[in-house]
LUMKEFI-827265 format. One record per atom (N, C-alpha, C, O): residue in one letter; chain; atom name; x, y, z. Coordinates in pm, whole numbers, m for minus. Example, Ala and Ser with C-alpha at 12.3 -4.5 7.8 and 13.67 -1.06 7.14 Angstrom:
% residues 2
+------+--------+--------+--------+--------+--------+
| fiba | drendo | drengu |      u |      v |      w |
+------+--------+--------+--------+--------+--------+
|    a |      A |      N |   1319 |   m569 |    780 |
|    a |      A |     CA |   1230 |   m450 |    780 |
|    a |      A |      C |   1320 |   m330 |    780 |
|    a |      A |      O |   1424 |   m332 |    846 |
|    s |      A |      N |   1285 |   m225 |    708 |
|    s |      A |     CA |   1367 |   m106 |    714 |
|    s |      A |      C |   1290 |      3 |    787 |
|    s |      A |      O |   1341 |    114 |    804 |
+------+--------+--------+--------+--------+--------+
END
This chain:
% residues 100
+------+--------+--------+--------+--------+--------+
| fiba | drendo | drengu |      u |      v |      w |
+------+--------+--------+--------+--------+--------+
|    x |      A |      N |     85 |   m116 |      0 |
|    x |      A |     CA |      0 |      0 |      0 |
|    x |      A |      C |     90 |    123 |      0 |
|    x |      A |      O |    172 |    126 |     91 |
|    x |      A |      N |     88 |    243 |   m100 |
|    x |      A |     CA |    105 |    334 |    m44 |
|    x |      A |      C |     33 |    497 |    m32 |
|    x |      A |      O |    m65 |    557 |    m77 |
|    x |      A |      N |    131 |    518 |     45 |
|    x |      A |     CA |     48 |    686 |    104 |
|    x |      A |      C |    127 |    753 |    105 |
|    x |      A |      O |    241 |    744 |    151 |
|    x |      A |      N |     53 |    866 |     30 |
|    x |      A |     CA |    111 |   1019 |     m3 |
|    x |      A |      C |     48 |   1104 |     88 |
|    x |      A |      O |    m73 |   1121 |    101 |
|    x |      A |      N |    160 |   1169 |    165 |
|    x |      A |     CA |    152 |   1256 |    289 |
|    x |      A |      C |    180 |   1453 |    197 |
|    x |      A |      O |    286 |   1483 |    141 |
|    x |      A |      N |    106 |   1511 |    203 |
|    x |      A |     CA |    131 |   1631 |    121 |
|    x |      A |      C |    246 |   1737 |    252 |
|    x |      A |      O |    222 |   1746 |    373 |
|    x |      A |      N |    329 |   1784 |    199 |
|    x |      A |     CA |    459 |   1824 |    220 |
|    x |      A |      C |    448 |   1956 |    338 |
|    x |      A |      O |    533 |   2005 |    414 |
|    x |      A |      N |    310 |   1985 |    315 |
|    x |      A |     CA |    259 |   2066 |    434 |
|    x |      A |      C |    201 |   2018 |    590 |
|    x |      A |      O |    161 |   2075 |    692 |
|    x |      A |      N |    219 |   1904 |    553 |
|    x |      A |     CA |    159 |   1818 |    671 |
|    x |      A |      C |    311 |   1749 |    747 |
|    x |      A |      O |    315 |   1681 |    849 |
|    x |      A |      N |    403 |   1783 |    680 |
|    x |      A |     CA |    590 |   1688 |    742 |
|    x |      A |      C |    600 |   1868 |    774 |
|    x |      A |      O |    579 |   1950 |    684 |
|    x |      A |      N |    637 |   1912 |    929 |
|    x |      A |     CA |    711 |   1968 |    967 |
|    x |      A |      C |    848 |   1967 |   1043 |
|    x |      A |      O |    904 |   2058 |   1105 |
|    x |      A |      N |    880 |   1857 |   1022 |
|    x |      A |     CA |   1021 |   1859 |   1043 |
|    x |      A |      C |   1098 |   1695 |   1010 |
|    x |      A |      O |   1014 |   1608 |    990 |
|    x |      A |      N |   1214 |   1656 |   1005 |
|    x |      A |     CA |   1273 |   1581 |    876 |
|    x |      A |      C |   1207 |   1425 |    917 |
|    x |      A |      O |   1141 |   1393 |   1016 |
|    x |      A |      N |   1237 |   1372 |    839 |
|    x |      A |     CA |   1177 |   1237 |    806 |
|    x |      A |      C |   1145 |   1129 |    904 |
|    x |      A |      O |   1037 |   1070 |    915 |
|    x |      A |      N |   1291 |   1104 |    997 |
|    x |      A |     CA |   1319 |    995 |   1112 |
|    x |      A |      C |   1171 |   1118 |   1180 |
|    x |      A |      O |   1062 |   1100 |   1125 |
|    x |      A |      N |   1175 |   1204 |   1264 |
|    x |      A |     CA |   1109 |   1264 |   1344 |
|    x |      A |      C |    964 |   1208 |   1329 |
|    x |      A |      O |    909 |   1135 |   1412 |
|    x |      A |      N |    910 |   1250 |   1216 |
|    x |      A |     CA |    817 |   1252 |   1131 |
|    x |      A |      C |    764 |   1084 |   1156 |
|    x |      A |      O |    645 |   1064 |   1177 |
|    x |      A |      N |    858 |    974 |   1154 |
|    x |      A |     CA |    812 |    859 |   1114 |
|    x |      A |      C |    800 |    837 |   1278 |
|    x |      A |      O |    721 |    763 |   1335 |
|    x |      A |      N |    874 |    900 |   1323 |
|    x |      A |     CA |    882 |    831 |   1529 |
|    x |      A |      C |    762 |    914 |   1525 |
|    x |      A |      O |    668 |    836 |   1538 |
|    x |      A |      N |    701 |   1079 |   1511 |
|    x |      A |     CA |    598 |   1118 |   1532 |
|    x |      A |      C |    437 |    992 |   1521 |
|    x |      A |      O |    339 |    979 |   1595 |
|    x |      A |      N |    476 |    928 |   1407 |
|    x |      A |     CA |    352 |    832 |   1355 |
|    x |      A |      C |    371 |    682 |   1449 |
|    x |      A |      O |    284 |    594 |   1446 |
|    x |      A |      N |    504 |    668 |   1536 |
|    x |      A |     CA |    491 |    545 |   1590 |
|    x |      A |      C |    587 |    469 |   1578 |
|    x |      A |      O |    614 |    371 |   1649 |
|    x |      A |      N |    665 |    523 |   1456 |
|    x |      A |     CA |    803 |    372 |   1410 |
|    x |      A |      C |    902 |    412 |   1430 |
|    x |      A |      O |    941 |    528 |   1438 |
|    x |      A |      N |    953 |    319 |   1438 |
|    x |      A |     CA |   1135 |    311 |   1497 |
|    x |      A |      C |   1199 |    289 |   1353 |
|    x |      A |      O |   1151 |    228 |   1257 |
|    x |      A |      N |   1317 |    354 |   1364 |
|    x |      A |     CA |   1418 |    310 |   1242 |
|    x |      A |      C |   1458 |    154 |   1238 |
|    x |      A |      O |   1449 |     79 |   1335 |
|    x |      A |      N |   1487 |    129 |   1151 |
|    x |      A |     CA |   1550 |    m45 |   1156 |
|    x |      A |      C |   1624 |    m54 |    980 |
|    x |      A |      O |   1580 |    m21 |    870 |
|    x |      A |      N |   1744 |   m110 |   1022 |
|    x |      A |     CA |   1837 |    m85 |    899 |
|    x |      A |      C |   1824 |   m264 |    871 |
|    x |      A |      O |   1846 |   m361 |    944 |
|    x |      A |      N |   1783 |   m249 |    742 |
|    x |      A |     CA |   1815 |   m436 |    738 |
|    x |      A |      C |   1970 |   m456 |    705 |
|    x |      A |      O |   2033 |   m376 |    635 |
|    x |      A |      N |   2022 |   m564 |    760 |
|    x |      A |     CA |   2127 |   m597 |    784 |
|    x |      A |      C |   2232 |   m645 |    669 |
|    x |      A |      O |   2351 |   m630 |    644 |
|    x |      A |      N |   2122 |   m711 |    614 |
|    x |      A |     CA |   2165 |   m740 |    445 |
|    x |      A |      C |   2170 |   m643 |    331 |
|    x |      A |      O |   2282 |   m640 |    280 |
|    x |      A |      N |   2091 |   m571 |    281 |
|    x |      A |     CA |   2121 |   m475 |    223 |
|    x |      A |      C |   2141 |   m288 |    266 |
|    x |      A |      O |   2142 |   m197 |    183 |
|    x |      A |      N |   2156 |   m268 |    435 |
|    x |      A |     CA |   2177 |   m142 |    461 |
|    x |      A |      C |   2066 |    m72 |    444 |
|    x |      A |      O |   2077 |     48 |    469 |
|    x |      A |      N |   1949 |   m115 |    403 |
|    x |      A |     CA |   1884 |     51 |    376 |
|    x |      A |      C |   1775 |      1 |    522 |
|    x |      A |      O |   1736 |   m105 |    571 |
|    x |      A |      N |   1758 |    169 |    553 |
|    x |      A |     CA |   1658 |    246 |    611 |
|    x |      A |      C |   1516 |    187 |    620 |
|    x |      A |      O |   1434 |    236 |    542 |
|    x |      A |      N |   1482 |    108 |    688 |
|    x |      A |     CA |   1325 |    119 |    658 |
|    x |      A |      C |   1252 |    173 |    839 |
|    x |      A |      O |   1324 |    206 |    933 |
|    x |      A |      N |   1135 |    169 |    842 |
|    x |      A |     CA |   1081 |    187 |    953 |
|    x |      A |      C |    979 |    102 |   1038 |
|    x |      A |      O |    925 |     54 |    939 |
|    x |      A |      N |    932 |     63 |   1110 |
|    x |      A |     CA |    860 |    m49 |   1157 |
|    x |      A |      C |    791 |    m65 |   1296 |
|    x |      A |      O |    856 |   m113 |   1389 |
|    x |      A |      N |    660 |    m26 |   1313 |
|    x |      A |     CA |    579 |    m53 |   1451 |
|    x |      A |      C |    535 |   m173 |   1433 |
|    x |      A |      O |    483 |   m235 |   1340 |
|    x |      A |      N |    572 |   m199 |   1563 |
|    x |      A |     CA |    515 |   m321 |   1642 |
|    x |      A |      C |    369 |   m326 |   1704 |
|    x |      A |      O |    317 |   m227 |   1754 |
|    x |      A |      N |    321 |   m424 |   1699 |
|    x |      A |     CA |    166 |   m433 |   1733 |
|    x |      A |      C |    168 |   m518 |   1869 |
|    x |      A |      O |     57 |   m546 |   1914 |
|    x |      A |      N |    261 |   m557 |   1927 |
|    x |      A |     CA |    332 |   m637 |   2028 |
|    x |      A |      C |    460 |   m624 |   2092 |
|    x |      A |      O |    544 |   m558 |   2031 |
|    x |      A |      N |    491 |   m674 |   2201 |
|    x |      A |     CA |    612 |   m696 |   2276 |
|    x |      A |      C |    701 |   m738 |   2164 |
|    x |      A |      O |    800 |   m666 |   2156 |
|    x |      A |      N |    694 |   m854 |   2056 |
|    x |      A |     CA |    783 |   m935 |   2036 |
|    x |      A |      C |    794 |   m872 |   1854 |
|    x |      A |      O |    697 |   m815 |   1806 |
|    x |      A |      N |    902 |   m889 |   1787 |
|    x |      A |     CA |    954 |   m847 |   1693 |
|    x |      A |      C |    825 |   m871 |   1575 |
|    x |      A |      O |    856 |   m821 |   1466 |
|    x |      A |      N |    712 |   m926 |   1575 |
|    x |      A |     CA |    650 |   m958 |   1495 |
|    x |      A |      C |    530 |   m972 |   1541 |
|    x |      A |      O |    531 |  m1050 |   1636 |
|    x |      A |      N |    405 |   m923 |   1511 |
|    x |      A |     CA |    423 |   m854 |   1390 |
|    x |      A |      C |    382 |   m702 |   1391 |
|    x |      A |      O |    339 |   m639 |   1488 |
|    x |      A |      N |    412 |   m641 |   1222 |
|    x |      A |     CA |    516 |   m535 |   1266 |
|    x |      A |      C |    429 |   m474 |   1162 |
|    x |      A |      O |    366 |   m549 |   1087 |
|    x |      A |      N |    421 |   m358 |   1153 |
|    x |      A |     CA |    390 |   m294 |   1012 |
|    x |      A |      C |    562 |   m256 |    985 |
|    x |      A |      O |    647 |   m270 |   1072 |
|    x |      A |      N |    588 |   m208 |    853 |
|    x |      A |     CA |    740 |   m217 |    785 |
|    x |      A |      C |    646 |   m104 |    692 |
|    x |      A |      O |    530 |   m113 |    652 |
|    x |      A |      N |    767 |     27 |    674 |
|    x |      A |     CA |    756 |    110 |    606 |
|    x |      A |      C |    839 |    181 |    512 |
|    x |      A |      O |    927 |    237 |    578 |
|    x |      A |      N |    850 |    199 |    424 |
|    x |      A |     CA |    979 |    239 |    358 |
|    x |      A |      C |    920 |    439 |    279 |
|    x |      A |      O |    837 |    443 |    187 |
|    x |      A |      N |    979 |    567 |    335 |
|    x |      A |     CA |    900 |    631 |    338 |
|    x |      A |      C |   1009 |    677 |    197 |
|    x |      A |      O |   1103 |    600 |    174 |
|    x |      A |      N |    991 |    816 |     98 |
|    x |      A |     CA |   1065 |    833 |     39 |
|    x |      A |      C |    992 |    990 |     11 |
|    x |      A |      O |    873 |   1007 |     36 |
|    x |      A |      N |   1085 |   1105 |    m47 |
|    x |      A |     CA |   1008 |   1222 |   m117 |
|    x |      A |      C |   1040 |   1262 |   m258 |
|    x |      A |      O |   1146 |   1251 |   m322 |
|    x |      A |      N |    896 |   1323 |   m299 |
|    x |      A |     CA |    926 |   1319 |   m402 |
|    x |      A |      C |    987 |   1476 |   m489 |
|    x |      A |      O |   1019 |   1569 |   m415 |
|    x |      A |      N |    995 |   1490 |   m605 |
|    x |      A |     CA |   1056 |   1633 |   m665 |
|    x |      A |      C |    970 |   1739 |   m575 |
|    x |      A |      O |   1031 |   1843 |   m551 |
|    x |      A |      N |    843 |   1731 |   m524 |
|    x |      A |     CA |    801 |   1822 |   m494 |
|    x |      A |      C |    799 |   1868 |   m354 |
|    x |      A |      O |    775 |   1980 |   m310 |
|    x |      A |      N |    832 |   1748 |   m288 |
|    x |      A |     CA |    879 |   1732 |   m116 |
|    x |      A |      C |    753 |   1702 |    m60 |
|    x |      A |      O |    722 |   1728 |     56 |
|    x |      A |      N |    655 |   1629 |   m172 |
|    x |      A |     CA |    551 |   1541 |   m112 |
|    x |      A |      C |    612 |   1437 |    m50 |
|    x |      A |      O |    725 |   1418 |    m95 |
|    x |      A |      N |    580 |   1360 |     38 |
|    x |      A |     CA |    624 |   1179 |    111 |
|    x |      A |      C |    533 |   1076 |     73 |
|    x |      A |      O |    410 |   1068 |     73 |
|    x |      A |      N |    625 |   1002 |     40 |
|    x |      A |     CA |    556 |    852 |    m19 |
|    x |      A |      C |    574 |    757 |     74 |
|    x |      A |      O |    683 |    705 |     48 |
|    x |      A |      N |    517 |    699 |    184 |
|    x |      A |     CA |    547 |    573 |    249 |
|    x |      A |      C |    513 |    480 |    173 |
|    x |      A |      O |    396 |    469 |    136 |
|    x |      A |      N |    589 |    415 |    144 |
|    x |      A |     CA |    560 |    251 |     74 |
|    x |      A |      C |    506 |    145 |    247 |
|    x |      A |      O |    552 |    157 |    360 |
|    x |      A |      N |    446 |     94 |    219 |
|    x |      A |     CA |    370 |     47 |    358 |
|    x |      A |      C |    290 |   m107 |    361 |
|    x |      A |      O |    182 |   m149 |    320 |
|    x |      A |      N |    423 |   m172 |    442 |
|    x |      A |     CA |    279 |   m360 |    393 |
|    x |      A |      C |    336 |   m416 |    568 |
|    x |      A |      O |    423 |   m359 |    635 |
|    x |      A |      N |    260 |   m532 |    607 |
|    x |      A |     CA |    240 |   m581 |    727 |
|    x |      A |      C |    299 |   m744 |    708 |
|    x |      A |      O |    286 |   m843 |    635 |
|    x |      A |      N |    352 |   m709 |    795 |
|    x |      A |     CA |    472 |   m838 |    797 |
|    x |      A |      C |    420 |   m895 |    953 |
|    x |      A |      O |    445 |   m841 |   1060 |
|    x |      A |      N |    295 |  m1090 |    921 |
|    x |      A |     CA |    269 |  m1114 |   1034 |
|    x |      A |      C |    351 |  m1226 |   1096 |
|    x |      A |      O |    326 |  m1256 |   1213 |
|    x |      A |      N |    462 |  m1303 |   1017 |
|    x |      A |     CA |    552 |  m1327 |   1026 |
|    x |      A |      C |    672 |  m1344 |   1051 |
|    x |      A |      O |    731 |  m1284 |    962 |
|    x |      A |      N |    746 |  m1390 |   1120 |
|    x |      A |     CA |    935 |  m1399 |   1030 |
|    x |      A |      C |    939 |  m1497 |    921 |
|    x |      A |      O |    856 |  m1587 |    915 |
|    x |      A |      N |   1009 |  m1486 |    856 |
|    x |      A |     CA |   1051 |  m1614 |    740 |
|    x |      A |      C |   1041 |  m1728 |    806 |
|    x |      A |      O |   1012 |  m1712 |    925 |
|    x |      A |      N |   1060 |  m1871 |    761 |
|    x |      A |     CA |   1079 |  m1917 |    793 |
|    x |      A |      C |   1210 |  m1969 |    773 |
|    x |      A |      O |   1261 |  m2015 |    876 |
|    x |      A |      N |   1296 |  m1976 |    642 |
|    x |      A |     CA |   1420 |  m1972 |    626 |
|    x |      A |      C |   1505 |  m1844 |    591 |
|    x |      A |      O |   1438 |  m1744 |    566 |
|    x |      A |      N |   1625 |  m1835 |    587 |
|    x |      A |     CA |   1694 |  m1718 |    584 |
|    x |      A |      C |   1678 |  m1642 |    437 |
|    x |      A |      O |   1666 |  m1521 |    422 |
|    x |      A |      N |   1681 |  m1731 |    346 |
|    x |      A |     CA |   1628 |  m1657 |    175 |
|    x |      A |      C |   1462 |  m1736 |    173 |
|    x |      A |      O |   1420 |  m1779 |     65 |
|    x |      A |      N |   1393 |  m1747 |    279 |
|    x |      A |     CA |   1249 |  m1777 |    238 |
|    x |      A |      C |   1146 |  m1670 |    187 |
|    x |      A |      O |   1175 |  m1554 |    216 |
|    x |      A |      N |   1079 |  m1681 |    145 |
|    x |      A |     CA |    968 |  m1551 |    156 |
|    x |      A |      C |    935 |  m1540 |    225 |
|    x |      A |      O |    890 |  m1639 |    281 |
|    x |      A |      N |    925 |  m1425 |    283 |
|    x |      A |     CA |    864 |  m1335 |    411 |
|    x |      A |      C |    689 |  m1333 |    412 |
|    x |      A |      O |    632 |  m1301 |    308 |
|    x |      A |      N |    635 |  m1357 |    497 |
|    x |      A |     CA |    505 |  m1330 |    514 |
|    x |      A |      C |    425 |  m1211 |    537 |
|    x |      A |      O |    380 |  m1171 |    644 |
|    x |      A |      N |    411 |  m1150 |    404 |
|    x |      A |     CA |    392 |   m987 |    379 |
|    x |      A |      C |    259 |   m991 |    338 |
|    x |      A |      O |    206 |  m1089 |    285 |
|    x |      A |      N |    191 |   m856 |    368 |
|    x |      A |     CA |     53 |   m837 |    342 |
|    x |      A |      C |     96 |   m708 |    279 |
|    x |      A |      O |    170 |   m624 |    328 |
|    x |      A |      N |     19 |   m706 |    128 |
|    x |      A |     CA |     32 |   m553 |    119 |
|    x |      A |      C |    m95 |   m419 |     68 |
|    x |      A |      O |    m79 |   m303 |     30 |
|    x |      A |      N |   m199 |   m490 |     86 |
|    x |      A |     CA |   m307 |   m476 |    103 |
|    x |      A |      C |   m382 |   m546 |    173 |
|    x |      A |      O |   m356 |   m660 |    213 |
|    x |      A |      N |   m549 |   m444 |    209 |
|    x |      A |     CA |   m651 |   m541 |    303 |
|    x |      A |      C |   m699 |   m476 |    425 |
|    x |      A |      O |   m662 |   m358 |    418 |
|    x |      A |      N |   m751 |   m492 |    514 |
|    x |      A |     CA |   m829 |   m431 |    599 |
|    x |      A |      C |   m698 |   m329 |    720 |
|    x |      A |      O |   m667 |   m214 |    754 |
|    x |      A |      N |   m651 |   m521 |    746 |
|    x |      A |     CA |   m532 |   m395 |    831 |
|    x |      A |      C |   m464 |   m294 |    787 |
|    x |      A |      O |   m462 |   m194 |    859 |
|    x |      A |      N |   m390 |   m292 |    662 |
|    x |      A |     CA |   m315 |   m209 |    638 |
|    x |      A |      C |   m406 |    m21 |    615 |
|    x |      A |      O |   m365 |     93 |    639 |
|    x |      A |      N |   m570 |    m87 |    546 |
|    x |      A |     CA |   m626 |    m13 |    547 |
|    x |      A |      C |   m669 |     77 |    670 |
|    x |      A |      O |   m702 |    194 |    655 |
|    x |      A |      N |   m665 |     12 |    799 |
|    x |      A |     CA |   m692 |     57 |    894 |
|    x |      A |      C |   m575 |    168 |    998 |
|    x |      A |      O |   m587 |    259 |   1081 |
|    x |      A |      N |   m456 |     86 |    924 |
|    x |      A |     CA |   m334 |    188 |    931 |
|    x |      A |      C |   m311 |    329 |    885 |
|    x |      A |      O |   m264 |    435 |    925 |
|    x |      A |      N |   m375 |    270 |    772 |
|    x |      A |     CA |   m367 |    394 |    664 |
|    x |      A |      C |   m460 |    548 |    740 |
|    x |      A |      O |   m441 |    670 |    738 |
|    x |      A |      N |   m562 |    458 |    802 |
|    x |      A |     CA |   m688 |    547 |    858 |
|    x |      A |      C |   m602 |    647 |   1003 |
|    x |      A |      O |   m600 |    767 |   1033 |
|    x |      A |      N |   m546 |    536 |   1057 |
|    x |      A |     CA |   m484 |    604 |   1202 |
|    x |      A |      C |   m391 |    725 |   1155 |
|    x |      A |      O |   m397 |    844 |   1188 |
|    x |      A |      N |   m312 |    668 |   1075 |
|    x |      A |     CA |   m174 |    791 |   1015 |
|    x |      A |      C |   m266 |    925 |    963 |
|    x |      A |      O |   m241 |   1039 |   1002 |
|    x |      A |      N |   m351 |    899 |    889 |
|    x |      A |     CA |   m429 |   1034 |    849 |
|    x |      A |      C |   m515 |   1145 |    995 |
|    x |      A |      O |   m524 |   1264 |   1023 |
|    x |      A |      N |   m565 |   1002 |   1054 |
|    x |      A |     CA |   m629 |   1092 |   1186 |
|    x |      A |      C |   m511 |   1118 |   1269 |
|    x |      A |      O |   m557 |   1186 |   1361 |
|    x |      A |      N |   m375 |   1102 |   1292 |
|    x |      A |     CA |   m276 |   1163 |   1342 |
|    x |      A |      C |   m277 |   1312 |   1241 |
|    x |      A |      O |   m256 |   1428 |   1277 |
|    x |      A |      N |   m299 |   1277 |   1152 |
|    x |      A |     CA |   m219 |   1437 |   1055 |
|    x |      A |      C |   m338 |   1519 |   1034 |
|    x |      A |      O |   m332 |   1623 |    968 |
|    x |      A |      N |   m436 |   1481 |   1082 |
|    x |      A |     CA |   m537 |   1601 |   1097 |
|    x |      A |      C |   m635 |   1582 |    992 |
|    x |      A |      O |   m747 |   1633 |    997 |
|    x |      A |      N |   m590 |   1499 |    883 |
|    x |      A |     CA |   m667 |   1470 |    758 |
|    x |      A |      C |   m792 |   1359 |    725 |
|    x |      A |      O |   m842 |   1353 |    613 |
+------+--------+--------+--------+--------+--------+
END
């Protein structure tokens, strides 16, 4: 799923912005990049996983799917949702945080 946050609604830089909505940074280990990720629980899973990005105009794009899973092997497929009620319901909370 994703969501476009309009550039008037981010007052200050990105990490802030994403801890403002709930998520913690988390660097995957294998390829280094940045993503972000709330927990719905004590335990590492499961998680919403966010990958936010901006665009030419300094709109924000969260790329956004729900991971209820761990793998089960180390190159297995991950158990990702990337549409559907929950994510939809995510989608709903982040907007009633931003006023929208």
């Amino acid at each position: 799923m994703h969501i476009e946050i309009p550039k008037e609604k981010i007052r200050e830089n990105i990490p802030n912005f994403m801890r403002r909505l709930g998520y913690q940074p988390l660097r995957d280990p294998r390829s280094r990049e940045l993503g972000y990720v709330r927990r719905l629980g004590v335990g590492f899973y499961p998680r919403f996983h966010a990958h936010p990005s901006l665009d030419q105009n300094g709109n924000l794009f969260i790329d956004l799917h729900f991971e209820n899973m761990k793998p089960m092997h180390m190159r297995g497929t991950t158990r990702v949702e990337r549409e559907g009620q929950v994510l939809e319901g995510e989608a709903e909370r982040i907007q009633l945080l931003l006023g929208y």
